[in-house]
N, C-alpha and C positions, 0 to 999 in steps of 0.2 A: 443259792446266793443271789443270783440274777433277780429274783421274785421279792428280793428285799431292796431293790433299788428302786429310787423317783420312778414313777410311772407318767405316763402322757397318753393322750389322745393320737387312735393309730391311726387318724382319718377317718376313721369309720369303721373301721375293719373289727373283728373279733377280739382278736390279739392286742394289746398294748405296744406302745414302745416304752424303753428303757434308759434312763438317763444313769452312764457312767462319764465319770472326767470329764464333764463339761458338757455331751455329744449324746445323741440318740439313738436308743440300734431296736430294731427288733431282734426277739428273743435268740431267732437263729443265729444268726449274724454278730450277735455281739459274743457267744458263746465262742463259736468261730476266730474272732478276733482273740480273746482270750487263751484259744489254745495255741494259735499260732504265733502270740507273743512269747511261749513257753516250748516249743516244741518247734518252729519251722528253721530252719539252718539255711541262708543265703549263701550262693557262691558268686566270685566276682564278674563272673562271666552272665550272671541274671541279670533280666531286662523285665523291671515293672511295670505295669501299667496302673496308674491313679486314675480314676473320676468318678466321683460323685454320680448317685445315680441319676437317669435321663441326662446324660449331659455329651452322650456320642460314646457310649462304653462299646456298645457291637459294633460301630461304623470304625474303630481307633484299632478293637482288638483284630478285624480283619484284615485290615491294613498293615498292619504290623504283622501277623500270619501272613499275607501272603507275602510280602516283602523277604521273610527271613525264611520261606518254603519256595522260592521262585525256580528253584534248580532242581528242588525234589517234585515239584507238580507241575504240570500246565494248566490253562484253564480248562481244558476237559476231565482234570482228573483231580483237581484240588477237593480236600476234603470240606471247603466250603461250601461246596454243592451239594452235599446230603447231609450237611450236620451246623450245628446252629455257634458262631461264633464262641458262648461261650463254651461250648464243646471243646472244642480245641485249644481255647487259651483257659483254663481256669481259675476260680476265683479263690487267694490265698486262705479267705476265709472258710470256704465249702468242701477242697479238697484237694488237700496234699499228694496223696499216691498218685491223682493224675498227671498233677504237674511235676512230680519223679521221674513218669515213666516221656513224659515230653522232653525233661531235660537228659535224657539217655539218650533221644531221638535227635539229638542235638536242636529242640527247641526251645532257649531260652524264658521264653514268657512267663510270665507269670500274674493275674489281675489284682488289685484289688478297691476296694471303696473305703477304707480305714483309711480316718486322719492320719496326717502326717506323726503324729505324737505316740499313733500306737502303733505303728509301724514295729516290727519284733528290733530285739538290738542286731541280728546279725547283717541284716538288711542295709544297715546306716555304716556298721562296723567295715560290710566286705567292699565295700565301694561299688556296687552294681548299678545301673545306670537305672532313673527312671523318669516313666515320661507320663505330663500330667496335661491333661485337657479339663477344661471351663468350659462354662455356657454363659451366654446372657441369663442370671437369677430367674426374670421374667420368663421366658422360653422354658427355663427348666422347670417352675410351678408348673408352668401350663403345661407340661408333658408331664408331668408326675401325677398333675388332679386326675387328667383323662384316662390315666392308664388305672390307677385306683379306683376311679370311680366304675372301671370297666369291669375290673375285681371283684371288686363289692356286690356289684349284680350278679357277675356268675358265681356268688356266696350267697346268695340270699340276701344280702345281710343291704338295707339302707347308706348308701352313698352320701357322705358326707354334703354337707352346702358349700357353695364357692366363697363365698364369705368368711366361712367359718375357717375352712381349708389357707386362703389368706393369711386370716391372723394369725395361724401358727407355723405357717411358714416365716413369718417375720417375725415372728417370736424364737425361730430356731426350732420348732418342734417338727423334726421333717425326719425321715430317714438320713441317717450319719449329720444331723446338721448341730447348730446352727452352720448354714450357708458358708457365709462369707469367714469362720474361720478355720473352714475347712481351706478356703482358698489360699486363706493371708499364710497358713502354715505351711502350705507347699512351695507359694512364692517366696516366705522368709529364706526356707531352707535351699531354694534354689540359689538365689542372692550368697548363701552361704558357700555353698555347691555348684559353682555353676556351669563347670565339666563333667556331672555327673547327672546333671537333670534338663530336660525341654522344657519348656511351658509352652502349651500351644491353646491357643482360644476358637473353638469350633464354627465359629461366623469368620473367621480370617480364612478357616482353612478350606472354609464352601463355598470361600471366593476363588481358589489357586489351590483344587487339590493338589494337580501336579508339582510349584514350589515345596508344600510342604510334605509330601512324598518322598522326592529328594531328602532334605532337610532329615525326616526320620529314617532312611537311609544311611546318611552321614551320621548321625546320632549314634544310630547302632553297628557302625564301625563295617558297611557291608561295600562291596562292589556292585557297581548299578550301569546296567548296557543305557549309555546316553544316544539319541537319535539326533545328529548334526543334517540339517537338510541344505545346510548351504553349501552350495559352490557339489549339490549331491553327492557328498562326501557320504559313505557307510558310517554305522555306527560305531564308535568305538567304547573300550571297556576305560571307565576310569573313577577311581577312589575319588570320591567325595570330599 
């Protein structure tokens, strides 16, 4: 069925992308999306993570892993140290049994890059929280081009022109894009929802990681050892 949709220019790459409902996926990932609109069950106690790719998806999912493992790890022993962010939070669309055997392990998480609109229904239904990060558009071309065009050489395959890359990024022809209404639909729904979602923009948050630390702390509902150094007070425990 996939192979009967609009096709696009994959940047360069072998593969095509694939234009359903608006939006563009490669083949994988849109297959992905499709079954987990049919097949993944949300509970109220999930904690999603959105963004778009190159937009701080590994910097978001670690942070949030270690936040909600701080009791089970230290930093000598967190499984961040030998194993690659998305390891440990996985992505809804790639694989479910991991993140089964995460939410047994009392880890909430869960990723994904799907617009807001294909989000599965249980998702919207069970009230699970989720938290979405943005980039400057700009910033996220230019980490999309480099890392594709890093691709494309260890493929053999000719590397796109930056020109051309350009234009279809501002045409929407982008992995999960067009751009900005991927944005406008997480922001709608937060407007809509707004106990139930963050918005955080990754240039805010690389000014004050620590503010916004807390912040996804308090989001997700945790207790967090705060450090008062005045008046040498010790630290005390207190809910956000």
């Amino acid at each position: 069925m996939i192979s009967n949709f609009p096709k696009g220019n994959n940047w360069g790459l072998p593969d095509h992308l694939y234009q359903y409902q608006g939006f563009w996926f490669t083949p994988l990932f849109l297959q992905g999306v499709m079954l987990a609109q049919q097949q993944f069950e949300a509970q109220p106690t999930n904690i999603i993570l959105y963004s778009a790719p190159r937009t701080g998806t590994a910097w978001l999912k670690s942070l949030t892993f270690a936040t909600i493992t701080r009791t089970s790890y230290d930093d000598s022993t967190t499984p961040l140290l030998f194993k690659m962010p998305h390891d440990v939070v996985p992505f809804m669309e790639l694989d479910h049994a991991h993140f089964s055997a995460n939410r047994h392990l009392g880890i909430p998480l869960l990723a994904t890059h799907a617009p807001y609109s294909f989000l599965p229904a249980s998702i919207i239904d069970s009230g699970c929280k989720i938290i979405y990060i943005c980039r400057d558009p700009k910033d996220t071309f230019v980490s999309m081009y480099h890392i594709l065009t890093r691709y494309a050489k260890s493929q053999n395959t000719q590397p796109i022109e930056l020109e051309e890359a350009v234009e279809l990024f501002c045409e929407g022809v982008s992995w999960y894009g067009p751009y900005w209404d991927r944005v406008l639909g997480y922001w709608n729904a937060m407007l809509e929802h707004p106990d139930k979602f963050i918005f955080l923009k990754y240039e805010e948050m690389n000014e004050d990681i620590v503010l916004y630390l807390k912040k996804l702390a308090e989001f997700m509902g945790l207790w967090v050892v705060l450090s008062h150094q005045r008046n040498s007070k010790k630290g005390c425990l207190k809910r956000l």
